[in-house]
mmCIF file of the N, C-alpha and C atoms, coordinates in Angstrom:
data_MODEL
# 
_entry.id   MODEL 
# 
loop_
_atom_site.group_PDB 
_atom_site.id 
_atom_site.type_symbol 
_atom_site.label_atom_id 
_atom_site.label_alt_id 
_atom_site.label_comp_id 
_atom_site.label_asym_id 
_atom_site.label_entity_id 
_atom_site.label_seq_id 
_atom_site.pdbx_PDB_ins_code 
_atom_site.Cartn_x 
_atom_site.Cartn_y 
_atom_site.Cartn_z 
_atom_site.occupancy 
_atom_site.B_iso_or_equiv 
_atom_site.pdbx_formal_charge 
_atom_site.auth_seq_id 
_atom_site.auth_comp_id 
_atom_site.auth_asym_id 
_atom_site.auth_atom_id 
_atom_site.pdbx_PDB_model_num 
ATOM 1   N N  . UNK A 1 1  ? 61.885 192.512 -112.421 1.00 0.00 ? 1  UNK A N  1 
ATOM 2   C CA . UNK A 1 1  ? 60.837 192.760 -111.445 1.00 0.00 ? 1  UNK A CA 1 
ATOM 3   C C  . UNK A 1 1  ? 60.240 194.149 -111.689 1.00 0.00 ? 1  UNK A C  1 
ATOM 4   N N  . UNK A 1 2  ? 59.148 194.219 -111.805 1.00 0.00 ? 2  UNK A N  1 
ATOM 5   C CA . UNK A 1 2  ? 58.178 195.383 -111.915 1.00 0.00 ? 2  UNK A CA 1 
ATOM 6   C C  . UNK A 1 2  ? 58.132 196.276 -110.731 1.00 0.00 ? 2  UNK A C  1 
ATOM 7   N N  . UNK A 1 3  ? 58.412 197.574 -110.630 1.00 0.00 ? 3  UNK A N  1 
ATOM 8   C CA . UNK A 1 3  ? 58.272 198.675 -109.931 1.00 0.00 ? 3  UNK A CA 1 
ATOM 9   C C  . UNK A 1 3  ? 57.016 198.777 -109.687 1.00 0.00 ? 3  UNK A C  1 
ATOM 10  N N  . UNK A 1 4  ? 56.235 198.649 -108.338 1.00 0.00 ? 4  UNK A N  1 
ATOM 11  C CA . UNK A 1 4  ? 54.827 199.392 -108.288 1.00 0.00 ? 4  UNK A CA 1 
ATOM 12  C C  . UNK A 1 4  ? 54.837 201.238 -108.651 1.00 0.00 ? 4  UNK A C  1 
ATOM 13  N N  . UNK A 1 5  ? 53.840 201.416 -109.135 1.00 0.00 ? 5  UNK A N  1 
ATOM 14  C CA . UNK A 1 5  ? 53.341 202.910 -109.440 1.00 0.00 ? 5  UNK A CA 1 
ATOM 15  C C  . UNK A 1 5  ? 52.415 203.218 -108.555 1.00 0.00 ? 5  UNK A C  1 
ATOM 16  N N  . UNK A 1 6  ? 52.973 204.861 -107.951 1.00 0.00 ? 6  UNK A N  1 
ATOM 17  C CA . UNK A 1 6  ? 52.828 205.192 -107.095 1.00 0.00 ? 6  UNK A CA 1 
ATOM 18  C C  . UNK A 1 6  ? 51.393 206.417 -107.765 1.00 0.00 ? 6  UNK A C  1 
ATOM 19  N N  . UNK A 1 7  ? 50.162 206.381 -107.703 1.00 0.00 ? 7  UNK A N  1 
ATOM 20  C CA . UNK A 1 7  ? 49.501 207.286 -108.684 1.00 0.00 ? 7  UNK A CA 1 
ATOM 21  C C  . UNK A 1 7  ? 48.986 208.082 -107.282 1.00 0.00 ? 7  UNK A C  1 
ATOM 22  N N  . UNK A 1 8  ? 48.619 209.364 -108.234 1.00 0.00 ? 8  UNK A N  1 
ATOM 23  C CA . UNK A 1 8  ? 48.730 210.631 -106.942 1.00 0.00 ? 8  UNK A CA 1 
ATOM 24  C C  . UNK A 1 8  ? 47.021 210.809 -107.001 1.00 0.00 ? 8  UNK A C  1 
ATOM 25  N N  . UNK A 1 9  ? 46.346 211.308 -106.078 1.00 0.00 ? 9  UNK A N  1 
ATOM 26  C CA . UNK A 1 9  ? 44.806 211.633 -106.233 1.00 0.00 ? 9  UNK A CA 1 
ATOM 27  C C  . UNK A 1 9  ? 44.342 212.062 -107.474 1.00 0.00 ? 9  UNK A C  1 
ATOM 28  N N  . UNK A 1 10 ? 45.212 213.331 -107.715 1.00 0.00 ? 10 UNK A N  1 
ATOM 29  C CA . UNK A 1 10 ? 44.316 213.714 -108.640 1.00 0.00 ? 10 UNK A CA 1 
ATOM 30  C C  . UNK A 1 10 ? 44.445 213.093 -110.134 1.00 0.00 ? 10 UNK A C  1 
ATOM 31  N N  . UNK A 1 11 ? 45.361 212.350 -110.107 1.00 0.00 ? 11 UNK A N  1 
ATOM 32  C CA . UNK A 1 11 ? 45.349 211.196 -111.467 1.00 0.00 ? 11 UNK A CA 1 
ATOM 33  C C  . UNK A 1 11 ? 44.044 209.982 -111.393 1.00 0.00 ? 11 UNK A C  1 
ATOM 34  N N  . UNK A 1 12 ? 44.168 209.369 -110.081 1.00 0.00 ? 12 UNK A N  1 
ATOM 35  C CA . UNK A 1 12 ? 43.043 208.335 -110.134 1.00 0.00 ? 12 UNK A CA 1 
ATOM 36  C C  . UNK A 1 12 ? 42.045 209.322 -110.079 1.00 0.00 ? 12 UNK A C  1 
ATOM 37  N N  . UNK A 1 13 ? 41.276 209.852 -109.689 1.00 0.00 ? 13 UNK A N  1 
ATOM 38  C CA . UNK A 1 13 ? 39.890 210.973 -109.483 1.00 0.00 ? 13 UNK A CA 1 
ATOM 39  C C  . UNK A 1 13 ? 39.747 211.650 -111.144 1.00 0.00 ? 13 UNK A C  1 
ATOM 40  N N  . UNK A 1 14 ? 40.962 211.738 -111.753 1.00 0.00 ? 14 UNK A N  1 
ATOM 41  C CA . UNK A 1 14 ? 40.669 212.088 -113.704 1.00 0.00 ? 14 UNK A CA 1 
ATOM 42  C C  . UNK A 1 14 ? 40.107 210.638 -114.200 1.00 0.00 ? 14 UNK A C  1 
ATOM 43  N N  . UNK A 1 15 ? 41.110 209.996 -113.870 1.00 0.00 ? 15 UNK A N  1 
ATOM 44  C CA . UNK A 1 15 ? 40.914 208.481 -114.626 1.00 0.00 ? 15 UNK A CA 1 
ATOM 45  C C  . UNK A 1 15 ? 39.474 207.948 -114.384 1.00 0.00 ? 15 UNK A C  1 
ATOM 46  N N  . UNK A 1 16 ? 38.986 207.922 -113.016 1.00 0.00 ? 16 UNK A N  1 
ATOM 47  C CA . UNK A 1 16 ? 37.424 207.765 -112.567 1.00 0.00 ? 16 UNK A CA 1 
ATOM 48  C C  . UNK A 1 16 ? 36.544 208.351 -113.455 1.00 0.00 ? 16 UNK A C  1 
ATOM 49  N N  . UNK A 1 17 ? 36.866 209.775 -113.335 1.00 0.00 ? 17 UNK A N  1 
ATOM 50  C CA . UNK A 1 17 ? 35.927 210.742 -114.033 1.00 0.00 ? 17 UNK A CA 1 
ATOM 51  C C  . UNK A 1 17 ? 35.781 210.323 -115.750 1.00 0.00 ? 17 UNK A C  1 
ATOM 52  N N  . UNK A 1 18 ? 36.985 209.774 -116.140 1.00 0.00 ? 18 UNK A N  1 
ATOM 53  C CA . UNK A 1 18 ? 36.514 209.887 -117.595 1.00 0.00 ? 18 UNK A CA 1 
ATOM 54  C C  . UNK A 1 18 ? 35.974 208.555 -117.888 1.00 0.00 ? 18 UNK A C  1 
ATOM 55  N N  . UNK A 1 19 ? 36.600 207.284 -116.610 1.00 0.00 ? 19 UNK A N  1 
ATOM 56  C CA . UNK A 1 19 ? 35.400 205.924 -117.260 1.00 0.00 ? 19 UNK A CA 1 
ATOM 57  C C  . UNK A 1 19 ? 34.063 206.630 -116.806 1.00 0.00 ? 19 UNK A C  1 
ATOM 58  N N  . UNK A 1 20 ? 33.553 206.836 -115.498 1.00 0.00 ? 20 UNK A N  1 
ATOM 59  C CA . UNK A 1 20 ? 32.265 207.236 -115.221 1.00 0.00 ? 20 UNK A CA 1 
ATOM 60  C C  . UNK A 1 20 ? 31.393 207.796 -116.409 1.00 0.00 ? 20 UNK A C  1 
ATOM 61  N N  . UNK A 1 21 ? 32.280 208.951 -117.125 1.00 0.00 ? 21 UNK A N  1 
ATOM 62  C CA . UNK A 1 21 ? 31.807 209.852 -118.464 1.00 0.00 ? 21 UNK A CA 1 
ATOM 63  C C  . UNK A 1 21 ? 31.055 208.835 -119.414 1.00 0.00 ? 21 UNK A C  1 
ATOM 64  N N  . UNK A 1 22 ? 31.816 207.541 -119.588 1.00 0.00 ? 22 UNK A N  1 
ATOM 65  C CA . UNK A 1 22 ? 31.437 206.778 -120.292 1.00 0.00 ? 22 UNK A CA 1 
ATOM 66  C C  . UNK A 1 22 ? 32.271 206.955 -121.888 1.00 0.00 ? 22 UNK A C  1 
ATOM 67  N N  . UNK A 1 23 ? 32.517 208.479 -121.992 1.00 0.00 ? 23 UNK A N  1 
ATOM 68  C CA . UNK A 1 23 ? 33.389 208.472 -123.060 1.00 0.00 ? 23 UNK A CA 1 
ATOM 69  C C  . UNK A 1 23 ? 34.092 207.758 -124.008 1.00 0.00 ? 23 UNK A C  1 
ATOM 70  N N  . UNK A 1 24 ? 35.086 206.845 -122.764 1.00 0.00 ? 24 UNK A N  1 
ATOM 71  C CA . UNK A 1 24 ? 36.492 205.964 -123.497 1.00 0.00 ? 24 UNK A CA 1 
ATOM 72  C C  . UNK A 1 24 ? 36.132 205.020 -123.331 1.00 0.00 ? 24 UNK A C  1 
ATOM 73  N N  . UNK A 1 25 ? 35.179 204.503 -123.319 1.00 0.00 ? 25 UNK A N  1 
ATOM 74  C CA . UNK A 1 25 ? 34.963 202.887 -123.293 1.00 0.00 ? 25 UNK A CA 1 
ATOM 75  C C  . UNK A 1 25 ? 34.618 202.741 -121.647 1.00 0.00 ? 25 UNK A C  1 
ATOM 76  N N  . UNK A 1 26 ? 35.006 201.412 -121.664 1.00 0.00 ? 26 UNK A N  1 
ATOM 77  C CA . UNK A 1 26 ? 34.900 200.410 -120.240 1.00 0.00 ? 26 UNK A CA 1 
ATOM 78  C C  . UNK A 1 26 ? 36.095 200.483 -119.634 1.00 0.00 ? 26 UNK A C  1 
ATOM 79  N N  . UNK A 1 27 ? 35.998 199.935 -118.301 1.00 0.00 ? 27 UNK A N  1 
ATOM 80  C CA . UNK A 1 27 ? 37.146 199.906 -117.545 1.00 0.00 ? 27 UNK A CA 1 
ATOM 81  C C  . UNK A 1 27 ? 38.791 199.355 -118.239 1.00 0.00 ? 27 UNK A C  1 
ATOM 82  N N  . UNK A 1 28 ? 38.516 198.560 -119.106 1.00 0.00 ? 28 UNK A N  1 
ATOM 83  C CA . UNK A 1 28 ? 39.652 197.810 -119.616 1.00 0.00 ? 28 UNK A CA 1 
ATOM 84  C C  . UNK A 1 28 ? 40.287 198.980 -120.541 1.00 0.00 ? 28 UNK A C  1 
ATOM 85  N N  . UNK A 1 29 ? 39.457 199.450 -121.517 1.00 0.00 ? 29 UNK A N  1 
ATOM 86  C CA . UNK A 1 29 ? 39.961 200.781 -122.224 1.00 0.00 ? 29 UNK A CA 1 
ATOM 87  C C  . UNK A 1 29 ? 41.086 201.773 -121.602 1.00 0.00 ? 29 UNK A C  1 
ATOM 88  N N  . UNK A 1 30 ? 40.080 202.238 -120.881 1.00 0.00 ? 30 UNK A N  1 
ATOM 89  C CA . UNK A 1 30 ? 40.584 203.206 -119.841 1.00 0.00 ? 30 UNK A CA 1 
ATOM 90  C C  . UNK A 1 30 ? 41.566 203.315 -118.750 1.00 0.00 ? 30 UNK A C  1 
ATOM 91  N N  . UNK A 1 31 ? 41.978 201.953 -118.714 1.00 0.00 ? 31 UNK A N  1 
ATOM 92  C CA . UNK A 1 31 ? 42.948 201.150 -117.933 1.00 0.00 ? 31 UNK A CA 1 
ATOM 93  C C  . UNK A 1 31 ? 44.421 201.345 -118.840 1.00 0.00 ? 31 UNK A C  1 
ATOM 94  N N  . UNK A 1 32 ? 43.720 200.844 -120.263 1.00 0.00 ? 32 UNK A N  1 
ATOM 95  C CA . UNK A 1 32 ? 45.127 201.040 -121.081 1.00 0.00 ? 32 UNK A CA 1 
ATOM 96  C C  . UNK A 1 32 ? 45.313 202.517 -121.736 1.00 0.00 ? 32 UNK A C  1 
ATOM 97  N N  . UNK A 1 33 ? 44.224 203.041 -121.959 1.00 0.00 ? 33 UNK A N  1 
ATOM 98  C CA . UNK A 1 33 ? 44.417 204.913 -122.390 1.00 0.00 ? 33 UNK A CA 1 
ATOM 99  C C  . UNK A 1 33 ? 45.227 205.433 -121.166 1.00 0.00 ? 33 UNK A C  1 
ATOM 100 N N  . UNK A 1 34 ? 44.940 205.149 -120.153 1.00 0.00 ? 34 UNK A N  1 
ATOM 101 C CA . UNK A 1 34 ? 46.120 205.728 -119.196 1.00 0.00 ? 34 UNK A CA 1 
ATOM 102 C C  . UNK A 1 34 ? 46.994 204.711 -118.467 1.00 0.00 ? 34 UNK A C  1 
ATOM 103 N N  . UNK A 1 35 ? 47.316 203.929 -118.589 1.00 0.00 ? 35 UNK A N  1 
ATOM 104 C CA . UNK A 1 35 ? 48.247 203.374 -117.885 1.00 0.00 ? 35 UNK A CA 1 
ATOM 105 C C  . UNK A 1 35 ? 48.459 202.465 -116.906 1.00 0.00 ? 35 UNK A C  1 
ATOM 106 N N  . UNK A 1 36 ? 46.799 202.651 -116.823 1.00 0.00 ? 36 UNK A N  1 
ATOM 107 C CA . UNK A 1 36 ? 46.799 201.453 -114.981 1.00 0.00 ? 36 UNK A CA 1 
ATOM 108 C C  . UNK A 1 36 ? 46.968 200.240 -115.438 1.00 0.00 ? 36 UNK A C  1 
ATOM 109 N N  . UNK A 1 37 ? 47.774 199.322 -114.645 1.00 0.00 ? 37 UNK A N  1 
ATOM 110 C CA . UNK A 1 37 ? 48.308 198.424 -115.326 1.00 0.00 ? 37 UNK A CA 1 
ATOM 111 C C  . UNK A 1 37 ? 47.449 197.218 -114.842 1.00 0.00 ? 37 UNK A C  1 
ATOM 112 N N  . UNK A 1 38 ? 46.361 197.246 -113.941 1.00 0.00 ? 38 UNK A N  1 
ATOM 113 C CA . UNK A 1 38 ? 45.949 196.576 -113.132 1.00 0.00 ? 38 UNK A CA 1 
ATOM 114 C C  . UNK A 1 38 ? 44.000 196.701 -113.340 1.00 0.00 ? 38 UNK A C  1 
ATOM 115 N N  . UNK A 1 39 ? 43.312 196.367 -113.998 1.00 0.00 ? 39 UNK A N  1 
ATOM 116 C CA . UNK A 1 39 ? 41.907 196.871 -113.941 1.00 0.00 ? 39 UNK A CA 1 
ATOM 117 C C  . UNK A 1 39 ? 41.261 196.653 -113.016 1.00 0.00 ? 39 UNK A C  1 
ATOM 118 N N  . UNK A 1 40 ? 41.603 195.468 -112.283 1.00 0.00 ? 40 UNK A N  1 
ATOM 119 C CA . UNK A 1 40 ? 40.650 195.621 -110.853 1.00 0.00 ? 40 UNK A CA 1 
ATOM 120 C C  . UNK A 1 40 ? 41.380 196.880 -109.725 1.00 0.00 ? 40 UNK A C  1 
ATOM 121 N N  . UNK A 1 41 ? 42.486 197.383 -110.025 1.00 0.00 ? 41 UNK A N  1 
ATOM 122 C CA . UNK A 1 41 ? 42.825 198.497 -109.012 1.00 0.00 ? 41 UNK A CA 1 
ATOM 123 C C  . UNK A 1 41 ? 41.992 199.981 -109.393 1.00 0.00 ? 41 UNK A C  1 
ATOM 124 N N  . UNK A 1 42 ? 41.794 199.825 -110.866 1.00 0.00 ? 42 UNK A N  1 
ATOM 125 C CA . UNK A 1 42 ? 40.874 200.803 -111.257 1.00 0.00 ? 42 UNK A CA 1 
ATOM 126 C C  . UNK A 1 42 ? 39.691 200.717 -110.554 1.00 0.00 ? 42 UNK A C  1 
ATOM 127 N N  . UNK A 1 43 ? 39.160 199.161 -110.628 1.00 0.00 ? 43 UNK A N  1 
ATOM 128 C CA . UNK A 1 43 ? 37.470 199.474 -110.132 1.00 0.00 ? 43 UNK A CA 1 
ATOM 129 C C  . UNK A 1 43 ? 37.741 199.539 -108.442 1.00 0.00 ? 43 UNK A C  1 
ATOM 130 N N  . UNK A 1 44 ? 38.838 199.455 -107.950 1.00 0.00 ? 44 UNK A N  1 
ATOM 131 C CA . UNK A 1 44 ? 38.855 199.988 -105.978 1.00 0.00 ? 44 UNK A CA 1 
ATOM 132 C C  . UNK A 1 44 ? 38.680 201.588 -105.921 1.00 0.00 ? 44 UNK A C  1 
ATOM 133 N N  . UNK A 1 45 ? 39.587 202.176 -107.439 1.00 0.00 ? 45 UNK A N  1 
ATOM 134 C CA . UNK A 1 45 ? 39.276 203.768 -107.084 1.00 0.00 ? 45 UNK A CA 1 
ATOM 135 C C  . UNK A 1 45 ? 38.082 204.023 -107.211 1.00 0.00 ? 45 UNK A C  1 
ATOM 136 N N  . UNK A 1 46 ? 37.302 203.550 -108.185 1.00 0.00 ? 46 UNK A N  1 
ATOM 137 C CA . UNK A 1 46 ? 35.700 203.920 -108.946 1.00 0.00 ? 46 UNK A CA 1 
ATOM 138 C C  . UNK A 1 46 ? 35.000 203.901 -107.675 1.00 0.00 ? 46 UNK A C  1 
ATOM 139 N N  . UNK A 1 47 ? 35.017 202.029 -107.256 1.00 0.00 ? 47 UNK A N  1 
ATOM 140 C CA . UNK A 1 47 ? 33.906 202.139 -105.743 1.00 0.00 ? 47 UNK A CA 1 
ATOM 141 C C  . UNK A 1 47 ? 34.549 203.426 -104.576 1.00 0.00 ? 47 UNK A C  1 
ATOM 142 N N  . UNK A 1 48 ? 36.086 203.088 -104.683 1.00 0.00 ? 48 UNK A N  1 
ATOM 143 C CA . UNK A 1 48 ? 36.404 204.226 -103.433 1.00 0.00 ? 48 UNK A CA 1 
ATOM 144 C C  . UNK A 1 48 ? 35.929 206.005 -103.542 1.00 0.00 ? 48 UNK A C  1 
ATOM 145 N N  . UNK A 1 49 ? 36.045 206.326 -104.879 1.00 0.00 ? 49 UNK A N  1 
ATOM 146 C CA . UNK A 1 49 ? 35.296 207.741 -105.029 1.00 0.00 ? 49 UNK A CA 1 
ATOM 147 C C  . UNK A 1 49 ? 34.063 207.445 -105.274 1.00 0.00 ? 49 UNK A C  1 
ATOM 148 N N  . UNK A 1 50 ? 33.448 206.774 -105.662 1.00 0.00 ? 50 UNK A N  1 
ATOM 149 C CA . UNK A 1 50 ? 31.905 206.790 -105.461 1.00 0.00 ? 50 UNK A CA 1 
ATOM 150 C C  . UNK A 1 50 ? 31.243 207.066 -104.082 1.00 0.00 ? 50 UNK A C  1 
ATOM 151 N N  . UNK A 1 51 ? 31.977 206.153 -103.483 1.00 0.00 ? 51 UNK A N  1 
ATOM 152 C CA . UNK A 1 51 ? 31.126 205.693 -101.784 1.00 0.00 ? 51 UNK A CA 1 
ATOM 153 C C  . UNK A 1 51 ? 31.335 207.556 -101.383 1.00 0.00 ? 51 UNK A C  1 
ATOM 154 N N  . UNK A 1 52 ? 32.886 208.101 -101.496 1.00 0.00 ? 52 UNK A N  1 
ATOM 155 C CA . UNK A 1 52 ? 33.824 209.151 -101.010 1.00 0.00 ? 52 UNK A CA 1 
ATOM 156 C C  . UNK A 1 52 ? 32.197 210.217 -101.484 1.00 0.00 ? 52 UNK A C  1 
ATOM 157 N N  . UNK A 1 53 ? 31.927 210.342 -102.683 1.00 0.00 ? 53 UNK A N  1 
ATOM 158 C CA . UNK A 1 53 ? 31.144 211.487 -103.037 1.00 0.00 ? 53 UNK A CA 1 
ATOM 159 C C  . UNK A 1 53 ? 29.815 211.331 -102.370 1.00 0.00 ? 53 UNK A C  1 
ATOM 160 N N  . UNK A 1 54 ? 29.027 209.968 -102.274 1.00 0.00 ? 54 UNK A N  1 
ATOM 161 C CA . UNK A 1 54 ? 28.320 209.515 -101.626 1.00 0.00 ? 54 UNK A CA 1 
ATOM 162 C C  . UNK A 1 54 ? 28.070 210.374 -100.318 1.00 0.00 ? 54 UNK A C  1 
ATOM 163 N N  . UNK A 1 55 ? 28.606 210.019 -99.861  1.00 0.00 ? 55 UNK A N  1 
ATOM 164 C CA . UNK A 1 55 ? 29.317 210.486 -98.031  1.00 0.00 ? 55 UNK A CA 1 
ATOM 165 C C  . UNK A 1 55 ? 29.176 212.074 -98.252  1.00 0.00 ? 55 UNK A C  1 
ATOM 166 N N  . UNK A 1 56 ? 29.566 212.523 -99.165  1.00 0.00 ? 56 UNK A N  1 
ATOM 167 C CA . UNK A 1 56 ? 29.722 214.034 -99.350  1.00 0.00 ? 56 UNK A CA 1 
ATOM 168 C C  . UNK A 1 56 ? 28.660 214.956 -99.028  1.00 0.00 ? 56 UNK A C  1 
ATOM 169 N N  . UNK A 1 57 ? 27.690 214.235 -100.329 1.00 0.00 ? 57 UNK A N  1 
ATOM 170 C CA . UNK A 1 57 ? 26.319 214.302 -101.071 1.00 0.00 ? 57 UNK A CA 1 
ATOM 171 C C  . UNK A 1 57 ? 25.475 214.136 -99.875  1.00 0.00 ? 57 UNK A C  1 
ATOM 172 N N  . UNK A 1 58 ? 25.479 213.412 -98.843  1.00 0.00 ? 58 UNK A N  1 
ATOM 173 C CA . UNK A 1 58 ? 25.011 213.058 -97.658  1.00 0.00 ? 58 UNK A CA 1 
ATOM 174 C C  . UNK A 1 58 ? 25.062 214.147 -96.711  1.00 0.00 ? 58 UNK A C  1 
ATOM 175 N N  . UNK A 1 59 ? 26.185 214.473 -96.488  1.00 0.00 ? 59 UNK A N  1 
ATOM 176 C CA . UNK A 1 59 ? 26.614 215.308 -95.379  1.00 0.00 ? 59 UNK A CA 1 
ATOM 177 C C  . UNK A 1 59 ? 26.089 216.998 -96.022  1.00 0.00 ? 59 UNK A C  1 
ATOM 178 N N  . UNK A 1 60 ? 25.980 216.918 -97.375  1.00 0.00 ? 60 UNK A N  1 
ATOM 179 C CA . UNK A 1 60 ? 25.613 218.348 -97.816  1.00 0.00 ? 60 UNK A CA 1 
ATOM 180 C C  . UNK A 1 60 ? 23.937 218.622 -97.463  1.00 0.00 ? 60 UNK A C  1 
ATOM 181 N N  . UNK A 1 61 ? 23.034 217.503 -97.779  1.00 0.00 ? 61 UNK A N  1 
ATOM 182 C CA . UNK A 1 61 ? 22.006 216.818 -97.640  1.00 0.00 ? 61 UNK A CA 1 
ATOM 183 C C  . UNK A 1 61 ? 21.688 217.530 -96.301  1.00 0.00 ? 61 UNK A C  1 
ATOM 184 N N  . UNK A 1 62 ? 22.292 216.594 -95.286  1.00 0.00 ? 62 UNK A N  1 
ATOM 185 C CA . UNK A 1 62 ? 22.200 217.112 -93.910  1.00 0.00 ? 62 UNK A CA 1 
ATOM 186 C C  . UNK A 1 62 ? 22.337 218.568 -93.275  1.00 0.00 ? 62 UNK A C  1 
ATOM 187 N N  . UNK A 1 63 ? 23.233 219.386 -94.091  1.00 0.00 ? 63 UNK A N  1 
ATOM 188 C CA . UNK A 1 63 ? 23.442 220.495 -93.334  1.00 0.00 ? 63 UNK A CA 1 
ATOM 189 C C  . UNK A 1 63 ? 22.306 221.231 -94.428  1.00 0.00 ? 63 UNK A C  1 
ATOM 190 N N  . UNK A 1 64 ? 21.987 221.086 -94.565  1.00 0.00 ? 64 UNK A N  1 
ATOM 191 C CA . UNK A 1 64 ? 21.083 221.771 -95.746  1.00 0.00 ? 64 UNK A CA 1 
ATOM 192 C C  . UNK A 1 64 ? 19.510 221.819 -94.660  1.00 0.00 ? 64 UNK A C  1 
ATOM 193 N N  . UNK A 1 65 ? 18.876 220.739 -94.230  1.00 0.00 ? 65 UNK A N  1 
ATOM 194 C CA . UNK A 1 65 ? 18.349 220.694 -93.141  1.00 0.00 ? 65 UNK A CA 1 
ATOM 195 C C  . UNK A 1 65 ? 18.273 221.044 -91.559  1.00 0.00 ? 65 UNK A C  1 
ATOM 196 N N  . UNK A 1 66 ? 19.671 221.754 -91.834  1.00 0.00 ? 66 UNK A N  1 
ATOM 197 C CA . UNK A 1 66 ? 19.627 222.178 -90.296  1.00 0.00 ? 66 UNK A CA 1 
ATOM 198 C C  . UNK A 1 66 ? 19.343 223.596 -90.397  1.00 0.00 ? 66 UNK A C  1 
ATOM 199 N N  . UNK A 1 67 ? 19.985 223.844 -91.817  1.00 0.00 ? 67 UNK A N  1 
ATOM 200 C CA . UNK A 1 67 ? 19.669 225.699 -91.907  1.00 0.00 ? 67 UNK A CA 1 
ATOM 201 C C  . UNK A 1 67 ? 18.855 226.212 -92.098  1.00 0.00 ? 67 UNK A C  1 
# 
């Protein structure tokens, strides 16, 4: 029986960053250059830091207009 892996932020948020880069290939690449054993759990981090910076980018947006 397989142990789930427990990956810490700043591992998924590298791993994002370097498919996004476009660098290492596609998700499947990049899945096996580091380890994720799972490629659709990769693309939950991608949408989940996307939307995350999104939201950011938004809120910077906004206060930028108030000042």
């Amino acid at each position: 029986m397989r142990k789930n892996n427990k990956y810490t932020g700043e591992f998924k948020e590298m791993v994002v960053r370097k498919y996004l880069s476009g660098q290492n290939g596609g998700l499947i690449t990049v899945a096996k250059i580091y380890g994720v054993r799972n490629v659709s759990q990769l693309k939950k981090w991608v949408k989940n830091i996307v939307k995350t910076q999104q939201v950011y980018t938004e809120r910077l947006a906004e206060e930028k207009n108030y000042l």
